[in-house]
ROTI-829675 format. One record per residue (C-alpha): residue in three letters; x negated, y negated, z negated. Coordinates in Angstrom, 2 decimals, always signed. Layout:
BEGIN
+------+---------+---------+---------+
! resn !       x !       y !       z !
+------+---------+---------+---------+
!  ALA !       X !       Y !       Z !
...
+------+---------+---------+---------+
This chain:
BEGIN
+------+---------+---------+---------+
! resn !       x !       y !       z !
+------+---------+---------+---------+
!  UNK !  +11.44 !  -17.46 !   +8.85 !
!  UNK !  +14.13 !  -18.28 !   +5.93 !
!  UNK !  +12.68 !  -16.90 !   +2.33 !
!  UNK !  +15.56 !  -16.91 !   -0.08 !
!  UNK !  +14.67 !  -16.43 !   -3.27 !
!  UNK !  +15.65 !  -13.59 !   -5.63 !
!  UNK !  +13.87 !  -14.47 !   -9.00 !
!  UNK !  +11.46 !  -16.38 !  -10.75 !
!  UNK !   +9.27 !  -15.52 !  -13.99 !
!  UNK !   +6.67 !  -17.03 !  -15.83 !
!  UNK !   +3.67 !  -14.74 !  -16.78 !
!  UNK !   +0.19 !  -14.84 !  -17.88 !
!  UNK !   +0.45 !  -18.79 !  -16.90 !
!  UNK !   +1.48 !  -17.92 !  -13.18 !
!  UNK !   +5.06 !  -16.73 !  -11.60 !
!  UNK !   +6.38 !  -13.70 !  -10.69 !
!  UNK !   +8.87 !  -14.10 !   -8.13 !
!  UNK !  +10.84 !  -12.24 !   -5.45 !
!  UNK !  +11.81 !  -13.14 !   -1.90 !
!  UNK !  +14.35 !  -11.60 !   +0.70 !
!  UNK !  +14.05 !  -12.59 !   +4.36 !
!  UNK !  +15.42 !  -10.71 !   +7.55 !
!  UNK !  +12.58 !   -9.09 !   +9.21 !
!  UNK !  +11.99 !   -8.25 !  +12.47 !
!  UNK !  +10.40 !   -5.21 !  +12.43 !
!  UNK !  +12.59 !   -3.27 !  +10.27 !
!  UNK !  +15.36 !   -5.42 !  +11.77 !
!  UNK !  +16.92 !   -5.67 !   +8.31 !
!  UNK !  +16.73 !   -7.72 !   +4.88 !
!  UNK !  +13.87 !   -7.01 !   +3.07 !
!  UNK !  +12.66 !   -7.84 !   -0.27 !
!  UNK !   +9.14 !   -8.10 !   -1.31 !
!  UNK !   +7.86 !   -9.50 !   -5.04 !
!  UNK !   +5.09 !  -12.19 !   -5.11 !
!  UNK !   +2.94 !  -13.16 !   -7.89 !
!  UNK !   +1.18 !  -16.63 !   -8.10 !
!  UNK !   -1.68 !  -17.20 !  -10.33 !
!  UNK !   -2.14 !  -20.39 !  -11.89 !
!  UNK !   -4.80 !  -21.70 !   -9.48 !
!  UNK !   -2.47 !  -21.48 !   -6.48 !
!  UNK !   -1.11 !  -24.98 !   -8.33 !
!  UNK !   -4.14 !  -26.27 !   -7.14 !
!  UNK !   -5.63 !  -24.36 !   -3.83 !
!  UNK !   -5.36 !  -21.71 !   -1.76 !
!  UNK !   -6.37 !  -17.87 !   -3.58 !
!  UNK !   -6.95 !  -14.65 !   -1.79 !
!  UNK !   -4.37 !  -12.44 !   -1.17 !
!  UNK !   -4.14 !   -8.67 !   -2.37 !
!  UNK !   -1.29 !   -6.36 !   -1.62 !
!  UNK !   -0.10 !   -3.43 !   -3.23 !
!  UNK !   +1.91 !   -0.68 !   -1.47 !
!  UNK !   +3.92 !   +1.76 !   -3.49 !
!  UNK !   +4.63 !   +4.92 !   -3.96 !
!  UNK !   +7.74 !   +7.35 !   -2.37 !
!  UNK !  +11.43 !   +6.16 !   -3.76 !
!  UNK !   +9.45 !   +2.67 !   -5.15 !
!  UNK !  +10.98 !   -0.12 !   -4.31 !
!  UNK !   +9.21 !   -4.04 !   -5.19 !
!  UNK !  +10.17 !   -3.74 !   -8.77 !
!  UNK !   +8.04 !   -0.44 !   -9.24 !
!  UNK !   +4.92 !   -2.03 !   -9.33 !
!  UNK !   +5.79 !   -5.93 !  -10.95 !
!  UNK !   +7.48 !   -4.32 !  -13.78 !
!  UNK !   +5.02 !   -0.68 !  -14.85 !
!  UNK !   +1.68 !   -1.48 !  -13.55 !
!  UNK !   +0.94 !   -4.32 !  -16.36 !
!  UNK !   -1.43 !   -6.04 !  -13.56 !
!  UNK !   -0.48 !   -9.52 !  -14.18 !
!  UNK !   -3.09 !  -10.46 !  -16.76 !
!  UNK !   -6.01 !   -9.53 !  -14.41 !
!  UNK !   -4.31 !  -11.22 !  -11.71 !
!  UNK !   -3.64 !  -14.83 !  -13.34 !
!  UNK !   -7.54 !  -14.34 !  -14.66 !
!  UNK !   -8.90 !  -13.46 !  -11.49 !
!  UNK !   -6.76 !  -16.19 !   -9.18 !
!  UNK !   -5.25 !  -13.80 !   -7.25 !
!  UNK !   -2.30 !  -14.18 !   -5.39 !
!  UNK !   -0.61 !  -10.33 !   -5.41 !
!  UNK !   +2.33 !   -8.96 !   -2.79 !
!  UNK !   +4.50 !   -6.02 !   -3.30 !
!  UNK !   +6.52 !   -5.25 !   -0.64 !
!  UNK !   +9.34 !   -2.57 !   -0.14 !
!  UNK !   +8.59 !   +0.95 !   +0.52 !
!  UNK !  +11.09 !   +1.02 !   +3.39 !
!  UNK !  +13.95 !   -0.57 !   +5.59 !
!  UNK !  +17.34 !   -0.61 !   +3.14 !
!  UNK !  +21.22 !   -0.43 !   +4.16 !
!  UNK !  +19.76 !   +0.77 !   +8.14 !
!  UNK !  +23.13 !   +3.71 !   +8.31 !
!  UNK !  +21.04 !   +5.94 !   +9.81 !
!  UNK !  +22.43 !   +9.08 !   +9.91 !
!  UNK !  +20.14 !  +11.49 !   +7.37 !
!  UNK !  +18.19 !   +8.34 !   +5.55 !
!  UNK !  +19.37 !   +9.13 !   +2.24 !
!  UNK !  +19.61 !  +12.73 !   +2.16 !
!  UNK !  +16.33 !  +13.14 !   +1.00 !
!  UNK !  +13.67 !  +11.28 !   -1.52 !
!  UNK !  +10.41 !  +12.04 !   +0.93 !
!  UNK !  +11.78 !  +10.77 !   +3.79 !
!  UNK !  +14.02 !   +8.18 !   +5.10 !
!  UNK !  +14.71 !   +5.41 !   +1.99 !
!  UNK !  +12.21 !   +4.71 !   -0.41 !
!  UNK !   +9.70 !   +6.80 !   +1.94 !
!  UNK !   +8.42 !   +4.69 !   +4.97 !
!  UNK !   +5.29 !   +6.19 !   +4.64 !
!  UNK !   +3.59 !   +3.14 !   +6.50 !
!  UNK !   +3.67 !   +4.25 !   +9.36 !
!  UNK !   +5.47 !   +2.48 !  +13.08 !
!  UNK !   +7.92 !   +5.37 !  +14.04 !
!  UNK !   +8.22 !   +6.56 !  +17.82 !
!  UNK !  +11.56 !   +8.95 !  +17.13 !
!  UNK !  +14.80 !   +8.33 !  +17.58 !
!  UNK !  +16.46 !   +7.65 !  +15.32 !
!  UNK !  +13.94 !   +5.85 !  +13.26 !
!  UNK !  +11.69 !   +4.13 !  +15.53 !
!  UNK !  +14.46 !   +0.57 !  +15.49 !
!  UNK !  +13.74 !   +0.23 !  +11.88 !
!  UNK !  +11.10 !   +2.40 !  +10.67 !
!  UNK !   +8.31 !   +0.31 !  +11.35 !
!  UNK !   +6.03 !   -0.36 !   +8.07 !
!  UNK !   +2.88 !   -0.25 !   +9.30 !
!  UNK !   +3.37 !   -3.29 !  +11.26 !
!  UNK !   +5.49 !   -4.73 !   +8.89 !
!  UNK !   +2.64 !   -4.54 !   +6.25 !
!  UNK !   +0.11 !   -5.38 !   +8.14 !
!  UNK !   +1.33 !   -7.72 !  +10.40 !
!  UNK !   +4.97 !   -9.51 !  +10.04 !
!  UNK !   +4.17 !   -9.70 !   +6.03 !
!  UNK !   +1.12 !  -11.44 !   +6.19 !
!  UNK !   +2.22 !  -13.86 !   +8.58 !
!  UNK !   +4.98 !  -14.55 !   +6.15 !
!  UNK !   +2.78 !  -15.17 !   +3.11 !
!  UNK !   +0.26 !  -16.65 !   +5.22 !
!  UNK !   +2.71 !  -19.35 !   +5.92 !
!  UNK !   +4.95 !  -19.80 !   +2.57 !
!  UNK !   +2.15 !  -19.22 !   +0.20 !
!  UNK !   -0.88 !  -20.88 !   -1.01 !
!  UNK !   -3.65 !  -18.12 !   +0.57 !
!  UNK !   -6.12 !  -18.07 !   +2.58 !
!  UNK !   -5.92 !  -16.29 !   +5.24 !
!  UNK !   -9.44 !  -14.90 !   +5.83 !
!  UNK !   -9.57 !  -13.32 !   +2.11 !
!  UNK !   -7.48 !  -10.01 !   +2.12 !
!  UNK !   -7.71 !   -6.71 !   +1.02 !
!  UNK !   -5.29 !   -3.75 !   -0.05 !
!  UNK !   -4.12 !   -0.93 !   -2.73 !
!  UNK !   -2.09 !   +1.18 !   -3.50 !
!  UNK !   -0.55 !   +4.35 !   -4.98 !
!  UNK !   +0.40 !   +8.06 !   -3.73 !
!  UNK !   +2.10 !   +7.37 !   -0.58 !
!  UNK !   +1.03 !   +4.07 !   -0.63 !
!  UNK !   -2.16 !   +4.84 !   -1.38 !
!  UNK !   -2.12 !   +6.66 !   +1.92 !
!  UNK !   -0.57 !   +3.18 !   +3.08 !
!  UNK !   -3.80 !   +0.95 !   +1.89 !
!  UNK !   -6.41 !   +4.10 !   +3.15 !
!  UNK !   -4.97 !   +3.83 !   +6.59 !
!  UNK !   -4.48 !   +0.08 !   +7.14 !
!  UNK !   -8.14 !   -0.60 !   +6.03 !
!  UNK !   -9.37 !   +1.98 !   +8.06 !
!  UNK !   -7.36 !   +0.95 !  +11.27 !
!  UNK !   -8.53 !   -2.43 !  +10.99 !
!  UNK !  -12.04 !   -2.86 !  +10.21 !
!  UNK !  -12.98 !   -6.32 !   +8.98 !
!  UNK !   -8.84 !   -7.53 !   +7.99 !
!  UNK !   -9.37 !   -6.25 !   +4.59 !
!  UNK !  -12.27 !   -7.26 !   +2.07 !
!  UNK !  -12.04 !   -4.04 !   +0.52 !
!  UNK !   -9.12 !   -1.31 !   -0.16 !
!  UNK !   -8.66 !   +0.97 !   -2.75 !
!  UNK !   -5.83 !   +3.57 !   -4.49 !
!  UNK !   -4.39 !   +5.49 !   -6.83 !
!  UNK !   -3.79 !   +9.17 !   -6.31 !
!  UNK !   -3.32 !   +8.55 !   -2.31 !
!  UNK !   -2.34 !  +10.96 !   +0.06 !
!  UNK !   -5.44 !  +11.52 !   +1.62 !
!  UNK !   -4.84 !  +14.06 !   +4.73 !
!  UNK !   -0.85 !  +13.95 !   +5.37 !
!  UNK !   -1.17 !  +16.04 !   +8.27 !
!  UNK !   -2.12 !  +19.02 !   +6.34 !
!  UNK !   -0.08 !  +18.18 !   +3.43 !
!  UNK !   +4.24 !  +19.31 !   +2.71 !
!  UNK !   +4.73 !  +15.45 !   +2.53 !
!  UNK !   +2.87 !  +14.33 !   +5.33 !
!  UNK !   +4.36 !  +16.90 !   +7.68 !
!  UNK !   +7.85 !  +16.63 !   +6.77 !
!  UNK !   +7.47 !  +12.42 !   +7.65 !
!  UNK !   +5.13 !  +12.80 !  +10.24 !
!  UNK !   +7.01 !  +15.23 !  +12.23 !
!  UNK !  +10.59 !  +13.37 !  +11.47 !
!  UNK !   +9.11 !   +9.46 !  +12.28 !
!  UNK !   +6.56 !  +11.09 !  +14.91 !
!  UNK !   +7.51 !  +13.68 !  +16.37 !
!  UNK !   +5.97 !  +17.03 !  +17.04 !
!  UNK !   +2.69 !  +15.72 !  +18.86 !
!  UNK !   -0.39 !  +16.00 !  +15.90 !
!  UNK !   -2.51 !  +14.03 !  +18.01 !
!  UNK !   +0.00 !  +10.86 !  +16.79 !
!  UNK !   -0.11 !  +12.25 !  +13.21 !
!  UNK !   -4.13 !  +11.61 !  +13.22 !
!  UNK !   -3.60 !   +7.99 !  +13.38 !
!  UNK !   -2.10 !   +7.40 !  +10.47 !
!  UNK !   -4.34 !   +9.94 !   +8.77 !
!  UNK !   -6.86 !   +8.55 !   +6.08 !
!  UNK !   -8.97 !  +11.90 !   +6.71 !
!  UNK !   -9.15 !  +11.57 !  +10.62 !
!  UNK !   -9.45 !   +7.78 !  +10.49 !
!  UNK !  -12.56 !   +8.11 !   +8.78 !
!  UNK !  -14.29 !  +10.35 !  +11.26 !
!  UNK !  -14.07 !   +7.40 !  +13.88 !
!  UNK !  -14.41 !   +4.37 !  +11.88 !
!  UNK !  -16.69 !   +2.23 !  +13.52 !
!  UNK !  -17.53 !   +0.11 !  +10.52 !
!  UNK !  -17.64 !   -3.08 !   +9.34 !
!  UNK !  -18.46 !   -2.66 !   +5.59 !
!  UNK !  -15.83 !   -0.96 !   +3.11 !
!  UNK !  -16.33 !   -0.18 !   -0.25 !
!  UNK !  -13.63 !   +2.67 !   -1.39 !
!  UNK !  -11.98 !   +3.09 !   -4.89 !
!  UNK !  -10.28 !   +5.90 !   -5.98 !
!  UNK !   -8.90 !   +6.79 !   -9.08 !
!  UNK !   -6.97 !  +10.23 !   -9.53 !
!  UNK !   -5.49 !  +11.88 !  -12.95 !
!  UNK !   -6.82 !  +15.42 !  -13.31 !
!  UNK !   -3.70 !  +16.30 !  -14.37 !
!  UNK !   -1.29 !  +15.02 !  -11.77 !
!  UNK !   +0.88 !  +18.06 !  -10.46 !
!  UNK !   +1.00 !  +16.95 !   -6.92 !
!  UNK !   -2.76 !  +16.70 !   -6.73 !
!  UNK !   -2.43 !  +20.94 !   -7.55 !
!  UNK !   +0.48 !  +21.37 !   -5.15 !
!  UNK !   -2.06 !  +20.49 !   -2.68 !
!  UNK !   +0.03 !  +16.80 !   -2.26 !
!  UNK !   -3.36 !  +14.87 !   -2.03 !
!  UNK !   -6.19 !  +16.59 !   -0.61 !
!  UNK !   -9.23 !  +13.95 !   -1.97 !
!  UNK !  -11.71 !  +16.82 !   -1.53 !
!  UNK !  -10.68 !  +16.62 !   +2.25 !
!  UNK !  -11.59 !  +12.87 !   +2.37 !
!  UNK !  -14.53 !  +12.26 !   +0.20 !
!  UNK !  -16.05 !  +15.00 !   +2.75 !
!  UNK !  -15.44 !  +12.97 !   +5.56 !
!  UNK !  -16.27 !   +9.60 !   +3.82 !
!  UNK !  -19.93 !  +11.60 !   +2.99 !
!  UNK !  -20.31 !  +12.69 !   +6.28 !
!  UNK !  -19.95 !   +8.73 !   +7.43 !
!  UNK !  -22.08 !   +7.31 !   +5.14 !
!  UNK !  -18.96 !   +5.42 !   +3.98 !
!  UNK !  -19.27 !   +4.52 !   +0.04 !
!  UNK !  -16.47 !   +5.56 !   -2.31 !
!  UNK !  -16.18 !   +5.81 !   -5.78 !
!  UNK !  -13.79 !   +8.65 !   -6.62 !
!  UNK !  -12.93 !   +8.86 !  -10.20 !
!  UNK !  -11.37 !  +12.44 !  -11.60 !
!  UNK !   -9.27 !  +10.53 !  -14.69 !
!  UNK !   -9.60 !  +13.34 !  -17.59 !
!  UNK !   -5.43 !  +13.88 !  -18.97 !
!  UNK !   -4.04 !  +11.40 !  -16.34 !
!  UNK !   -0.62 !  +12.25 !  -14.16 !
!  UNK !   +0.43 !  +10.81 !  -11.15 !
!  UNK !   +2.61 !   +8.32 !  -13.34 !
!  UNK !   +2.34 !   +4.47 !  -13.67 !
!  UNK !   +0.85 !   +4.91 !  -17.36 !
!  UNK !   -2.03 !   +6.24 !  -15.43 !
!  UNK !   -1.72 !   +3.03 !  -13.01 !
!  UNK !   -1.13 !   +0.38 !  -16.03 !
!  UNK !   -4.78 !   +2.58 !  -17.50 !
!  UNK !   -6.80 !   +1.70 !  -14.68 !
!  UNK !   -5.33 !   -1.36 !  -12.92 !
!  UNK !   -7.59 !   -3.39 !  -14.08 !
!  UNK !  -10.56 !   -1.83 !  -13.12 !
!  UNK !   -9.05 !   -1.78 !   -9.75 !
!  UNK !   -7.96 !   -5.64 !   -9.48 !
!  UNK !  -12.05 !   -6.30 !  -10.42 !
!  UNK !  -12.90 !   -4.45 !   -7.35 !
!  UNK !  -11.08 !   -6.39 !   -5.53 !
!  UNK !  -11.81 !   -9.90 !   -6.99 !
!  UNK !  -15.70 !   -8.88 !   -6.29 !
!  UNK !  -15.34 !   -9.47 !   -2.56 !
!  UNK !  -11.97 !  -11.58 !   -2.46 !
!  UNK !  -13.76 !  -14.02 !   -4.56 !
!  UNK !  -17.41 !  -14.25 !   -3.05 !
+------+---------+---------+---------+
């Protein structure tokens, strides 16, 4: 699979670069940003990807989040990919910022007319890795996965799917229970269709209640003040309940002042890229 490269940067002693390739799934080009630390000049690193947020695309994240220090310190190779398939000419993809462009919402539609391109769950969790797997210095057998909002939703659900792929997951202010939520039912319904029962499986809430468990250790940070966590956007209560009720550990932290912006992210990323350097680096 042809990588053609977009950009290179130095930073914090490692590069920030981005890649297009034609993907498969999506059956379009795709971009996706990669950062190397300096120790992948010398060996393989785990891997750790972040999934954004709804109208994000890869330059969201590289450019806001301020990661790249904790990254190059804690030799970890970081991915960003797209929120969605680009340039598709479906008929209703941009009319809208929470659904269609910018708002994949990770999951493999089943509708026409989405279902040809709209197919990010497998993209992420699949088709990218493979990618990386073979064009990067990582191993393969230390993953794991964050993200934020939407794509917090994005990590929740491909942890949970797939016990044992990722060494540990964890988000910022994720969409926790999409099925009962305005977001979640407008994508759902449009990628989906009408059938709930095909909502649940790419619901963080529901995935919980059946998760057969390998070990996963949860993060979650979430601004007190973020005005789609009061719009009823979110719904953590919904899935630290279900997490309890699993015996499934998660730390859920209620940020005092903090929005659903990335100054909140750039606050706390750190924190987040320790978590995951704890088992990625073990």
């Amino acid at each position: 699979m042809a990588l053609k490269q977009i950009s290179s940067n130095k930073c914090f002693g490692g590069l920030q670069k981005v890649f297009e390739h034609d993907s498969v799934e999506l059956n379009c080009k795709m971009k996706f940003a990669v950062y190397l630390p300096p120790k992948a000049e010398t060996g393989k690193c785990p891997a750790l990807y972040w999934l954004s947020g709804l109208t994000c695309t890869e330059q969201n994240f590289i450019s806001k989040s301020g990661y790249h220090q904790a990254a190059s310190e804690h030799g970890l190779v970081v991915i960003a990919p797209d929120t969605s398939p680009r340039g598709c000419n479906i008929k209703g993809e941009d009319e809208s910022w929470d659904f269609g462009t910018g708002a994949g919402f990770y999951v493999d539609a089943t509708e026409d007319p989405w279902k040809t391109n709209y197919r990010m769950y497998s993209y992420v969790t699949e088709e990218l890795p493979q990618l990386i797997n073979a064009n990067f210095p990582v191993d393969p057998q230390r993953m794991s996965i964050f993200g934020h909002s939407m794509g917090g939703h994005g990590a929740l659900i491909c942890a949970l799917k797939n016990p044992g792929k990722y060494k540990s997951v964890s988000a910022f202010a994720p969409i926790c229970n999409p099925v009962l939520c305005p977001w979640g039912k407008k994508a759902f319904s449009g990628y989906l269709g009408t059938d709930q029962n095909k909502w649940k499986a790419y619901d963080a809430t529901h995935l919980v209640k059946s998760y057969p468990g390998s070990q996963l250790d949860i993060l979650i940070d979430q601004g007190k003040e973020d005005q789609f966590l009061s719009d009823g956007q979110l719904l953590p209560d919904n899935f630290i309940t279900a997490c309890t009720e699993k015996k499934i550990p998660v730390v859920f932290r209620l940020q005092e002042g903090y929005d659903h912006s990335y100054y909140f992210i750039a606050t706390f990323i750190a924190d987040h890229i320790r978590h995951h350097a704890k088992y990625l680096n073990a």
